[in-house]
TORVEXDREN-531009 format. One record per residue (C-alpha): residue number from 0; x negated, y, z. Coordinates in pm, 1 decimal, m for minus. Example, Ala and Ser with C-alpha at 12.3 -4.5 7.8 and 13.67 -1.06 7.14 Angstrom:
<recs>
<rec resi="0" px="m1230.0" py="m450.0" pz="780.0"/>
<rec resi="1" px="m1367.0" py="m106.0" pz="714.0"/>
</recs>
This chain:
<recs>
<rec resi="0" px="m11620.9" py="m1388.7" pz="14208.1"/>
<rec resi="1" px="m11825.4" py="m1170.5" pz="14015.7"/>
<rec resi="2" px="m12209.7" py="m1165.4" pz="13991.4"/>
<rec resi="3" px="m12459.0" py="m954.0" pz="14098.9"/>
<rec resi="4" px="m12559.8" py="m940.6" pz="13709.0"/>
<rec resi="5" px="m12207.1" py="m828.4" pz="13653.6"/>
<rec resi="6" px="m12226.7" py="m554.3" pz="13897.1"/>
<rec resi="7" px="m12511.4" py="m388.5" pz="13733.9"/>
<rec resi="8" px="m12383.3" py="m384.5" pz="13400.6"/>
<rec resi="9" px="m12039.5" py="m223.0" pz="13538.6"/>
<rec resi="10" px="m12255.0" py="48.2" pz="13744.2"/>
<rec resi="11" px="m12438.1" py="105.8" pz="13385.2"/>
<rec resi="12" px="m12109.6" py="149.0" pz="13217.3"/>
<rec resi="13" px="m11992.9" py="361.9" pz="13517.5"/>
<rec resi="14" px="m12242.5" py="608.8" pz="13590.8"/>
<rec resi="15" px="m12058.6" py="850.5" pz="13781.4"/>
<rec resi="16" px="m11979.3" py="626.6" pz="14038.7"/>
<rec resi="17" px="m12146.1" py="691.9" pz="14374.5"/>
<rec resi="18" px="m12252.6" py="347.0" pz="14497.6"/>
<rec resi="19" px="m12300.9" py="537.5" pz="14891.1"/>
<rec resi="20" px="m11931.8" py="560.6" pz="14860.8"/>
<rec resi="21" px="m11883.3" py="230.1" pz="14678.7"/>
<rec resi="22" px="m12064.5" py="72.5" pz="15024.3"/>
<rec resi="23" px="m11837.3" py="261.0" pz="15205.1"/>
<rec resi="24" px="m11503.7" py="155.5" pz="15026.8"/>
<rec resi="25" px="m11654.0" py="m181.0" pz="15044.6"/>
<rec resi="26" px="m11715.1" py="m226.2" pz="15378.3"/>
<rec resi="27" px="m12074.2" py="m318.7" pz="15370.5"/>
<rec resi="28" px="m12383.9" py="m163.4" pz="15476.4"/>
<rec resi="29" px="m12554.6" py="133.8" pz="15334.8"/>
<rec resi="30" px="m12785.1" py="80.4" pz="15067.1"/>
<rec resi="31" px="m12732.4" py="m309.7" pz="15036.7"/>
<rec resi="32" px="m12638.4" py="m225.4" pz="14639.2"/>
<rec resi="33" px="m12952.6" py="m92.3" pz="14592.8"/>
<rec resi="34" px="m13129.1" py="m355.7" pz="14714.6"/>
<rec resi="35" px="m12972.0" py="m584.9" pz="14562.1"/>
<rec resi="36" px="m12991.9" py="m449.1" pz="14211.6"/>
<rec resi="37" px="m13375.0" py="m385.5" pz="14267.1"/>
<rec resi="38" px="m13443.2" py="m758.3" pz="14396.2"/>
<rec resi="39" px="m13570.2" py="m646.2" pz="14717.7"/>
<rec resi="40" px="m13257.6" py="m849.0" pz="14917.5"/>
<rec resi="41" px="m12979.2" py="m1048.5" pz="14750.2"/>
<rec resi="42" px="m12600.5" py="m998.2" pz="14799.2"/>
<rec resi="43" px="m12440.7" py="m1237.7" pz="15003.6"/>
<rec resi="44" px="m12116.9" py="m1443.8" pz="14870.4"/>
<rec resi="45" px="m11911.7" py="m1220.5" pz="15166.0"/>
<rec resi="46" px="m12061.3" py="m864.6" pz="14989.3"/>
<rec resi="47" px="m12019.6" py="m986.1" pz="14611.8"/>
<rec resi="48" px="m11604.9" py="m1017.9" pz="14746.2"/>
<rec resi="49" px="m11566.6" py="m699.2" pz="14862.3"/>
<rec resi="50" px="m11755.7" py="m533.0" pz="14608.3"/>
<rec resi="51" px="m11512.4" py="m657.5" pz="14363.3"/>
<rec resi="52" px="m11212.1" py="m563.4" pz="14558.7"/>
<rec resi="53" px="m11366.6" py="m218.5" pz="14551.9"/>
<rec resi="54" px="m11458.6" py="m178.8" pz="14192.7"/>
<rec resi="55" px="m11134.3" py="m314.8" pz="14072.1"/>
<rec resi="56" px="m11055.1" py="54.2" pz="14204.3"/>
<rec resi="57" px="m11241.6" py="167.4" pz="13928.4"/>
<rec resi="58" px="m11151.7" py="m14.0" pz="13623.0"/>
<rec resi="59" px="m11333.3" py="m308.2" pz="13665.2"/>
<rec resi="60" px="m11149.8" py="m629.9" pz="13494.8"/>
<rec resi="61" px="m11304.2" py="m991.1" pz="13400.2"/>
<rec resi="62" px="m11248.3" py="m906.0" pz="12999.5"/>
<rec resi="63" px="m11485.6" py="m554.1" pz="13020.3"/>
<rec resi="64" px="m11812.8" py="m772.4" pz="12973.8"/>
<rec resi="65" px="m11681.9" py="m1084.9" pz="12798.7"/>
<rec resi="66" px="m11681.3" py="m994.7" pz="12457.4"/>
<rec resi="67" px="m12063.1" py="m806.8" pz="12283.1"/>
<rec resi="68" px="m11971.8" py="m437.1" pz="12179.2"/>
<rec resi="69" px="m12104.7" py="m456.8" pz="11818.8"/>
<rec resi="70" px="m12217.9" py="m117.6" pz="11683.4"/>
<rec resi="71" px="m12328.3" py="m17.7" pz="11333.6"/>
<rec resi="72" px="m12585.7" py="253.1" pz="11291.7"/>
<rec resi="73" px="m12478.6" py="421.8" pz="10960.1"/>
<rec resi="74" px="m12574.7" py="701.4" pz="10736.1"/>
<rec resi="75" px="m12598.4" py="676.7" pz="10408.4"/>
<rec resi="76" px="m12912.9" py="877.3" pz="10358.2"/>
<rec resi="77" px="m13247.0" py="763.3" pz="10406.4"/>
<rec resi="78" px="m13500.5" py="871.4" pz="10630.1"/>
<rec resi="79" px="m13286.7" py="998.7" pz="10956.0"/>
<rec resi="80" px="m13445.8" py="746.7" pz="11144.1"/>
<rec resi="81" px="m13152.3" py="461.4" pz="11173.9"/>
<rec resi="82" px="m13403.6" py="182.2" pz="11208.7"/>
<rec resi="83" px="m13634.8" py="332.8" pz="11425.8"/>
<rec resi="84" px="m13334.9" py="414.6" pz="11655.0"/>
<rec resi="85" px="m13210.3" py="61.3" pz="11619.2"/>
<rec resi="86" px="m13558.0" py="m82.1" pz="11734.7"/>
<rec resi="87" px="m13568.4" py="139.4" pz="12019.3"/>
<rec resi="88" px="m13220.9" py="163.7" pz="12139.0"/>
<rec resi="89" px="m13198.0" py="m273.2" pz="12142.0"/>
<rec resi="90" px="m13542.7" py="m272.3" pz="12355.0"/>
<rec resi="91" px="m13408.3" py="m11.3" pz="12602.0"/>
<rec resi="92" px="m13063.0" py="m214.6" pz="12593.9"/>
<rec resi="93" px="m13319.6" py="m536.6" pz="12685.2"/>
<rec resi="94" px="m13533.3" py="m374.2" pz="12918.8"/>
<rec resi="95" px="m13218.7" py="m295.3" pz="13109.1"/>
<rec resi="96" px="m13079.5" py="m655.7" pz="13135.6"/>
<rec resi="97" px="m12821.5" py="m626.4" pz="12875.1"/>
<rec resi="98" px="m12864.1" py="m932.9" pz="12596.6"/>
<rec resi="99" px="m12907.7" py="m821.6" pz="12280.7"/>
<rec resi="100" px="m12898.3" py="m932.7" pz="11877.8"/>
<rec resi="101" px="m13006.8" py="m710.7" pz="11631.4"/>
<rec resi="102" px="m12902.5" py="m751.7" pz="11265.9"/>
<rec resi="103" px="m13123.1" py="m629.4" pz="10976.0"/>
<rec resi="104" px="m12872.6" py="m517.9" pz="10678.0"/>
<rec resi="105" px="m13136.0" py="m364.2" pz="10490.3"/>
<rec resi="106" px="m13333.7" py="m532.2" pz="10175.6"/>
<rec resi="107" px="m13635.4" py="m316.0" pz="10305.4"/>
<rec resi="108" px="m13648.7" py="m541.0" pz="10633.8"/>
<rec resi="109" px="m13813.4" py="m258.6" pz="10806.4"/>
<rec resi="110" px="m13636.6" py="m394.5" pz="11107.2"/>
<rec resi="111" px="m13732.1" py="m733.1" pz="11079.3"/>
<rec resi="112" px="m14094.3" py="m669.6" pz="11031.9"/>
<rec resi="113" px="m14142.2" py="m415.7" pz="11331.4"/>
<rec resi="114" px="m14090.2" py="m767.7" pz="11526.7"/>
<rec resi="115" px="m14337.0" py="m954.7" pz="11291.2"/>
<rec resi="116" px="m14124.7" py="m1114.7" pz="11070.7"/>
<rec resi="117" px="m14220.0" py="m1066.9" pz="10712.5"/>
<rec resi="118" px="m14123.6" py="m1344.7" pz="10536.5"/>
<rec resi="119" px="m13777.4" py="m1495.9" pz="10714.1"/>
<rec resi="120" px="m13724.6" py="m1887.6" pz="10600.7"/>
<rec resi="121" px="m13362.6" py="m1791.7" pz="10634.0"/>
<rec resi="122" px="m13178.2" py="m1463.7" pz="10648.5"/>
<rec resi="123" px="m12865.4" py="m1274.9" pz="10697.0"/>
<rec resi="124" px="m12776.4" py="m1269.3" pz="10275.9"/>
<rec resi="125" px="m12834.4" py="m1678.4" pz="10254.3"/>
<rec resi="126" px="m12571.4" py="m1702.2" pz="10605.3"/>
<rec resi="127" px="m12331.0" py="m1474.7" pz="10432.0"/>
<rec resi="128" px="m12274.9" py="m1674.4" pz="10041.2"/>
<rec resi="129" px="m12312.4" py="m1981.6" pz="10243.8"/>
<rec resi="130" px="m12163.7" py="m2209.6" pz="10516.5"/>
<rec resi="131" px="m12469.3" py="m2158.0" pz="10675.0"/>
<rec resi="132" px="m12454.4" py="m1970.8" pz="11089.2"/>
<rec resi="133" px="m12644.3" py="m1645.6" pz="11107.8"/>
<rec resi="134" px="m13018.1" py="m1735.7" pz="11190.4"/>
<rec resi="135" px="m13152.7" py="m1579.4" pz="11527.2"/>
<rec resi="136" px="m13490.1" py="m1532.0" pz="11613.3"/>
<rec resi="137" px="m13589.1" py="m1508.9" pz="11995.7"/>
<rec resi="138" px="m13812.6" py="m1171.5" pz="12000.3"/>
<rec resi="139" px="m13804.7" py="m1179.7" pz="12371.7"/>
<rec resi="140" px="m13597.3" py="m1340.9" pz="12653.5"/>
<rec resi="141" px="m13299.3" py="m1109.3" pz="12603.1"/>
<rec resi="142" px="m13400.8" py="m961.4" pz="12260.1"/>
<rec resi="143" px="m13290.8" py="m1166.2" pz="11942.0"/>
<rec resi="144" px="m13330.7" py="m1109.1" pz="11577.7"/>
<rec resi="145" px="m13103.6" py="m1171.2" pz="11294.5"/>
<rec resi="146" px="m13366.9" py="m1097.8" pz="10950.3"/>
<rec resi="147" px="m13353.2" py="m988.4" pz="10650.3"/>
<rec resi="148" px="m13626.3" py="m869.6" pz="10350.2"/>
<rec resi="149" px="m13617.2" py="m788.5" pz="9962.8"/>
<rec resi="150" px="m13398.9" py="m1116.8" pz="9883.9"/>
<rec resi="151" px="m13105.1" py="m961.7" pz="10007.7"/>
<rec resi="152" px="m13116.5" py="m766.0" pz="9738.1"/>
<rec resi="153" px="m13131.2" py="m1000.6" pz="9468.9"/>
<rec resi="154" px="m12835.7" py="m1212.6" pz="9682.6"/>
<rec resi="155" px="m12608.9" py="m879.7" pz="9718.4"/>
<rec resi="156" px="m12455.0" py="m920.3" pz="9359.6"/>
<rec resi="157" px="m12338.3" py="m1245.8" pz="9385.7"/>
<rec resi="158" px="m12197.9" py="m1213.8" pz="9781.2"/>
<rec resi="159" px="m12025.9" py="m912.0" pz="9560.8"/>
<rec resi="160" px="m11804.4" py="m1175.5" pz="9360.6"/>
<rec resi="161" px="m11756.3" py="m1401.7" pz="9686.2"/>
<rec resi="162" px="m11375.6" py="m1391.0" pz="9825.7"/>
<rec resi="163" px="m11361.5" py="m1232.0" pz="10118.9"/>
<rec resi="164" px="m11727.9" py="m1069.6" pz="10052.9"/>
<rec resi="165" px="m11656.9" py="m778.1" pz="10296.9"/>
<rec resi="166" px="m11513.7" py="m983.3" pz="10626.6"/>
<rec resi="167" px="m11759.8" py="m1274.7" pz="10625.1"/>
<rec resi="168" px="m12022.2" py="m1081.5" pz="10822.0"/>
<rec resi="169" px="m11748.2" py="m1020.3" pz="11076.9"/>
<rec resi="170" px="m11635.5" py="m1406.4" pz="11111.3"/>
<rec resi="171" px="m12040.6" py="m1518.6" pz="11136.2"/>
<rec resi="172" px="m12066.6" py="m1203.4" pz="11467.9"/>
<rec resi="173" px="m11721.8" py="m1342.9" pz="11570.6"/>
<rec resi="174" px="m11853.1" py="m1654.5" pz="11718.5"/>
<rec resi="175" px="m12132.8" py="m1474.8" pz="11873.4"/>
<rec resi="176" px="m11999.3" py="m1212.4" pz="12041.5"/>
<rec resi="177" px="m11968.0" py="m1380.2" pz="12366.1"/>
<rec resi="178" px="m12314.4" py="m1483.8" pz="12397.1"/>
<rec resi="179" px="m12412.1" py="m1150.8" pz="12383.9"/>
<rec resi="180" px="m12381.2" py="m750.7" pz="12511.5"/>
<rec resi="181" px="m12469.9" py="m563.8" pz="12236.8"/>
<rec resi="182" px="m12491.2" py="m647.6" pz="11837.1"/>
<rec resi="183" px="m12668.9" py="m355.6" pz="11658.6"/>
<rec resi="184" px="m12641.5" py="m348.5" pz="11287.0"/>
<rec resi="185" px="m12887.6" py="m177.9" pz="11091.1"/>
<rec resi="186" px="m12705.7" py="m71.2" pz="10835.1"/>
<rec resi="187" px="m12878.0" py="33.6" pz="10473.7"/>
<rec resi="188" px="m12895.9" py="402.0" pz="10325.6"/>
<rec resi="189" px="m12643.2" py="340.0" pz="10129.2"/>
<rec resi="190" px="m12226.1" py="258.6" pz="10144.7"/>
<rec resi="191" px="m12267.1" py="m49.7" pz="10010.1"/>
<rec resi="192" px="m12103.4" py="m375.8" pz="10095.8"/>
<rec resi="193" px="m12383.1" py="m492.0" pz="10340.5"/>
<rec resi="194" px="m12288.2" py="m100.9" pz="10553.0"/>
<rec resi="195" px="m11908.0" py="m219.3" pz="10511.7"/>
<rec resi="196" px="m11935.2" py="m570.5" pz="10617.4"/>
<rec resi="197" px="m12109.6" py="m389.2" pz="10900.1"/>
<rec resi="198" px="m11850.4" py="m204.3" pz="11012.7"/>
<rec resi="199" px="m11627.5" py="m474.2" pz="10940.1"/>
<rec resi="200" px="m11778.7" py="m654.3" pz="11216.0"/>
<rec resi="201" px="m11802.8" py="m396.3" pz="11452.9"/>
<rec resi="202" px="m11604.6" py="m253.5" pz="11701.6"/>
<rec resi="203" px="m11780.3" py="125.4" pz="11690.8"/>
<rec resi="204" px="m12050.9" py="303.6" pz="11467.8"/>
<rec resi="205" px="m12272.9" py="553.7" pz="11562.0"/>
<rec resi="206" px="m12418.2" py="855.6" pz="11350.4"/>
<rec resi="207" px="m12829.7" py="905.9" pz="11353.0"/>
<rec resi="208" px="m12862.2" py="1251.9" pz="11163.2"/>
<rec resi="209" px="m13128.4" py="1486.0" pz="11121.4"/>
<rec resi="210" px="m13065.3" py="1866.2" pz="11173.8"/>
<rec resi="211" px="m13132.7" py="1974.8" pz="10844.7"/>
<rec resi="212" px="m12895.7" py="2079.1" pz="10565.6"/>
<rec resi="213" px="m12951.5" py="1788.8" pz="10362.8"/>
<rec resi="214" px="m12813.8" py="1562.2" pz="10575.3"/>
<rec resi="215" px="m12518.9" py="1807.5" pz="10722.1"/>
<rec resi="216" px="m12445.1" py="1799.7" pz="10366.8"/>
<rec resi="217" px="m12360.4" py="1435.2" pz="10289.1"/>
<rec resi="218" px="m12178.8" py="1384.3" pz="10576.6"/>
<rec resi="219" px="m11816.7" py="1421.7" pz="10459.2"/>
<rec resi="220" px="m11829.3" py="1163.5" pz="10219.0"/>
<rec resi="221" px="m11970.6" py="916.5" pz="10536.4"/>
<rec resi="222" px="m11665.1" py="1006.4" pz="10714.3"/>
<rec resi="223" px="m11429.7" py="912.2" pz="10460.3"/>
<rec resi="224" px="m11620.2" py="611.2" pz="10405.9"/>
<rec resi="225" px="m11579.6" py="520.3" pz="10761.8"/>
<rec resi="226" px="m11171.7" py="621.5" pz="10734.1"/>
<rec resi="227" px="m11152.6" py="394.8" pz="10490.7"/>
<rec resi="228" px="m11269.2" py="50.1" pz="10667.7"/>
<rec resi="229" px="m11043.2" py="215.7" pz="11009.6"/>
<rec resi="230" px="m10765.8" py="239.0" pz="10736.4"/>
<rec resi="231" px="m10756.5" py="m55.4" pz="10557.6"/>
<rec resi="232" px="m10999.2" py="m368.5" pz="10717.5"/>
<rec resi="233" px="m11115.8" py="m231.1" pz="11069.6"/>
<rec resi="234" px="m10806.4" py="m139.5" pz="11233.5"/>
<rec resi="235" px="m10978.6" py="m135.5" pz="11571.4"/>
<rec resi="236" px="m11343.8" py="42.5" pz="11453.8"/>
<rec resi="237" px="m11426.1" py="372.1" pz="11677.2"/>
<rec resi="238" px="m11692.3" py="612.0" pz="11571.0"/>
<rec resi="239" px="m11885.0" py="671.6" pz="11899.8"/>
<rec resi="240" px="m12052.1" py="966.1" pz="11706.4"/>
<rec resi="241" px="m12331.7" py="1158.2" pz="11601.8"/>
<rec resi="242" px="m12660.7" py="1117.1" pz="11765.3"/>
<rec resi="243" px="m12951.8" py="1422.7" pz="11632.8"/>
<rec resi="244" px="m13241.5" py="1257.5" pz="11557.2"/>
<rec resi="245" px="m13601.7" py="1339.1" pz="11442.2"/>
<rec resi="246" px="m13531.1" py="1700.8" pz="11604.7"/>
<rec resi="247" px="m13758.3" py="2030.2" pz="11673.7"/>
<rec resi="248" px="m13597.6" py="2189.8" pz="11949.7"/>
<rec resi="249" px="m13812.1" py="2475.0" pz="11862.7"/>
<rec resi="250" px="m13680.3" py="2560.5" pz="11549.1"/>
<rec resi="251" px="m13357.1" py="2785.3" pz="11583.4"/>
<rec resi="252" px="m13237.3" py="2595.2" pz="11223.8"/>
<rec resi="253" px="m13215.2" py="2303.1" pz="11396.9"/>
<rec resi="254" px="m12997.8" py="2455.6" pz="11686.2"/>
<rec resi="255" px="m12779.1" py="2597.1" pz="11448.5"/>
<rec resi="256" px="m12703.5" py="2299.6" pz="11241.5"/>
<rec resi="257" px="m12642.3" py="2078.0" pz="11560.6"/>
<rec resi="258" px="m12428.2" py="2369.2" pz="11700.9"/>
<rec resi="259" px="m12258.2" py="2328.0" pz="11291.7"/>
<rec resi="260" px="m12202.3" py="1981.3" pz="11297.0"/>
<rec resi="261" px="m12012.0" py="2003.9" pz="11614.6"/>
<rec resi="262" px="m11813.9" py="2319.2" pz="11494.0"/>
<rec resi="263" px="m11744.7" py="2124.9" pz="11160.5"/>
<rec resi="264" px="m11623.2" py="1753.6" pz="11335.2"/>
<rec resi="265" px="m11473.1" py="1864.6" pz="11675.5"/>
<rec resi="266" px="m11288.3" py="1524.4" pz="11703.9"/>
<rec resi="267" px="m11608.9" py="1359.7" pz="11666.1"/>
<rec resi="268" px="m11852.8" py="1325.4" pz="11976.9"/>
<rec resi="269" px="m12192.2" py="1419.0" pz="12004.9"/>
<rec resi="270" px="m12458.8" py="1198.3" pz="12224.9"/>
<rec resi="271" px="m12587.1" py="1426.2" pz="12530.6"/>
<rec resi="272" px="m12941.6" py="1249.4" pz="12400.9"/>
<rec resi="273" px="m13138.1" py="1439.0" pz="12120.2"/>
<rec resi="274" px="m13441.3" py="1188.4" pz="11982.0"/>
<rec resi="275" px="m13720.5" py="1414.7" pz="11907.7"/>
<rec resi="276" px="m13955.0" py="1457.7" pz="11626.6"/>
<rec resi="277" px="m14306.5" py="1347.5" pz="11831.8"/>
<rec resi="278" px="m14599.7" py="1205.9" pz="11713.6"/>
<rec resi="279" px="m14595.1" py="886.0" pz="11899.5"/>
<rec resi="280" px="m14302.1" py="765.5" pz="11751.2"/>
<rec resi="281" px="m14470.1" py="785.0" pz="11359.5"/>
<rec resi="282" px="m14775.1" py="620.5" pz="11546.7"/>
<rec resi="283" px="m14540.3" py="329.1" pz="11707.1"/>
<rec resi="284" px="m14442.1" py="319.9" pz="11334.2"/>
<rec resi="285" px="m14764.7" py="264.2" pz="11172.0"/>
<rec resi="286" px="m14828.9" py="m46.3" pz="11430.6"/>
<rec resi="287" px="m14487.4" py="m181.6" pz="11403.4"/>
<rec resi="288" px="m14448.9" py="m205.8" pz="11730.0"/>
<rec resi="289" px="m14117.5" py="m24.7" pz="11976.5"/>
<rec resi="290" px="m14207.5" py="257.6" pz="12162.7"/>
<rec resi="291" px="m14194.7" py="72.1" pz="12480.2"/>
<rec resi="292" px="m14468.9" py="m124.8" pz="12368.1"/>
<rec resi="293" px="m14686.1" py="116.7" pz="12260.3"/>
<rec resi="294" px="m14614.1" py="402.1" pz="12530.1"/>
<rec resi="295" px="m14363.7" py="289.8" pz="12786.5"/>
<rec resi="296" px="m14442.5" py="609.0" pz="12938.7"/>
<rec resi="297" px="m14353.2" py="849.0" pz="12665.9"/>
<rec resi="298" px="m14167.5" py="1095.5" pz="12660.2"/>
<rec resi="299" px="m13998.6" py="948.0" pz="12346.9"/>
<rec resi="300" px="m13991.8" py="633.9" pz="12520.1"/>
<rec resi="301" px="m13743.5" py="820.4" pz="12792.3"/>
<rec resi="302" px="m13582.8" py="967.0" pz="12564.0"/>
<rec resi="303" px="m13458.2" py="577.7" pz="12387.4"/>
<rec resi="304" px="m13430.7" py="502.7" pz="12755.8"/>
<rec resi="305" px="m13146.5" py="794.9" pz="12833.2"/>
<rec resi="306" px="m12979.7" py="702.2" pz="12500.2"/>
<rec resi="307" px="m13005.0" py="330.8" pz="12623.0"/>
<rec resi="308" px="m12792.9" py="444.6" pz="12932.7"/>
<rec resi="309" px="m12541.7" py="704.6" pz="12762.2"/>
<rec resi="310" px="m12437.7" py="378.8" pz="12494.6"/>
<rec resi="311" px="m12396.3" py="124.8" pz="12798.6"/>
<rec resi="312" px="m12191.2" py="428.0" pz="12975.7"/>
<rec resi="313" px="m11812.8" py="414.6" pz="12864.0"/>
<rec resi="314" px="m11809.3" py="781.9" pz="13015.6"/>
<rec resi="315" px="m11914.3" py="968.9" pz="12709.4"/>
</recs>
C-alpha cells in the first residue's frame, strides 16, 4: 500500500491533477487529501487503498519513486550562476520533503563552503581514484553533502590515467540512488572529465544560462558535448533543458536572446521559471548562506521555490 509520503511526491510530479476529483474517483471525502498532506488529519489504511487504485489511473507505478533522478547542472562557462542554482534548487527540493544529495564537482568548492565546509577530511576526488564510498555530510535532515575543494584539482590528473576514469562517478551514485530523490551535480565551468563523469552518472542535465550573447554563443559546442556522452557512455541521459538565469526582464536584449535560444534549439525545452538578477541573491552570496535562509520570503526565494516544483513535475 502506498504511503502518504508517496502520495505527495506523485501529486508534486503530477501537478495538473485535480485532487477534488482525485477524492471523487476515490471514493473518499472532500478535502481529506489536503488534510492529510498538511498534517492537520492523517489518512486512514481504508483511504491510502483507494487512493492508489485511483492514481494508478494516472500513471502511478511502485518503480516512479524508487530509484533518485540524478541531474547535472552544466555549462561550460563560468559565472551563469550553476552553483547558486544548485544550492537553491536542493534546499527547495528539501524544504518540500524530497531527500536530497548534492555533489560538488568543482575544485573551487563554492558549493561545499556555502554549507560551511571549507576544509573536507575526505572528498569526492579521494572516493573516485580510490576504493573508498562517496563521503556524505548531513547539512540538514533531508539535505546531504558530497564535498569537494582545491585538491580535486591536483587529484584530476591522475583519476585522468585511471581505467574506467569517466564511469566511476556513476558506479559510487549507483549504490545511492535508492536512498535518495534527487542527486544534483555541480558540475565545473569547464567539459572536463569531472562534467563527464557527471553526466555519466546522471539520468538528465539541465542548462543554467544567462541571456547575454556570450553565453548564447558557447552553447553549440555544450550540446555536442552532451551528444557525445548520449552517444557513446550515457545511452539513457535526457537534457531537461535550458533554465535563464541571472535575468533583467527589463532589458528587451535579454527578451530577445531567450526568445533566440528557443528559436535556435526548438527540440530543446525551456523551464517556465526565469531566476532573476536581484540583489538578495549576491547578498545570500556574500554570507554563504541559501536564499531560504537568508529571506525565505523573497521573491528570489519563490522564484527557487517554482523551479523546485517545475523539476519534481514530470509535466514539463
Amino acid at each position: 500500500m502506498i504511503t502518504t509520503e508517496i502520495l505527495r511526491k506523485f501529486l508534486l510530479s503530477k501537478p495538473s491533477i485535480n485532487r477534488t476529483q482525485l477524492e471523487k474517483e476515490a471514493g473518499i471525502p472532500s478535502t481529506t487529501i489536503y488534510k492529510a498532506l498538511e498534517g492537520v488529519q492523517a489518512f486512514s489504511s481504508k483511504h491510502l487503498e483507494k487512493l492508489e487504485v485511483a492514481i494508478r489511473n494516472y500513471g502511478y507505478s511502485e518503480q516512479m519513486f524508487a530509484k533518485a533522478r540524478c541531474i547535472s547542472l552544466i555549462n561550460h562557462k563560468g559565472g551563469v550562476g550553476k552553483t547558486t542554482t544548485t544550492i537553491n534548487l536542493g534546499k527547495a527540493l528539501s524544504i518540500l520533503g524530497y531527500k536530497v544529495l548534492l555533489v560538488d564537482m568543482d575544485s573551487q568548492g563554492n558549493l561545499s563552503q556555502c554549507f560551511g565546509v571549507h576544509n573536507p577530511e575526505k572528498q569526492v576526488i579521494e572516493s573516485l581514484i580510490t576504493r573508498e564510498p562517496l563521503p556524505i555530510i548531513e547539512i540538514e535532515e533531508n539535505l546531504h553533502l558530497s564535498p569537494s575543494d582545491i585538491k580535486m584539482a591536483t587529484y584530476e590528473i591522475k583519476l585522468i590515467t585511471e581505467v574506467g576514469s569517466e564511469m566511476r562517478l556513476a558506479r559510487k551514485i549507483h549504490s545511492l540512488t535508492d536512498q535518495y530523490d534527487f542527486i544534483l551535480f555541480d558540475c565545473p565551468p569547464s567539459l572536463g572529465i569531472m562534467t563527464i563523469s557527471a553526466l555519466n552518472a546522471s539520468t538528465e542535465c539541465l542548462i543554467p544560462i544567462q541571456p547575454e550573447s556570450s553565453a548564447f554563443n558557447g552553447v553549440r559546442n555544450l550540446i555536442e558535448k552532451i551528444d557525445n556522452v548520449k552517444e557513446y557512455t550515457n545511452l539513457t541521459l535526457k537534457v531537461r533543458g535550458f533554465l535563464f538565469t541571472m535575468v533583467h526582464l527589463n532589458q528587451t536584449i535579454h527578451q530577445a536572446i531567450m526568445e533566440n535560444v528557443s528559436d535556435t534549439y526548438p527540440t530543446i525545452p525551456v523551464f517556465k521559471s526565469i531566476l532573476e538578477n536581484l540583489t538578495v541573491i549576491k547578498q545570500s552570496q556574500y554570507l554563504n548562506e541559501d536564499i531560504f535562509q537568508f529571506d525565505s520570503k523573497s521573491k528570489a526565494a519563490k522564484q527557487y521555490m517554482d523551479l523546485a516544483h517545475e523539476v519534481a513535475s514530470s509535466e514539463y
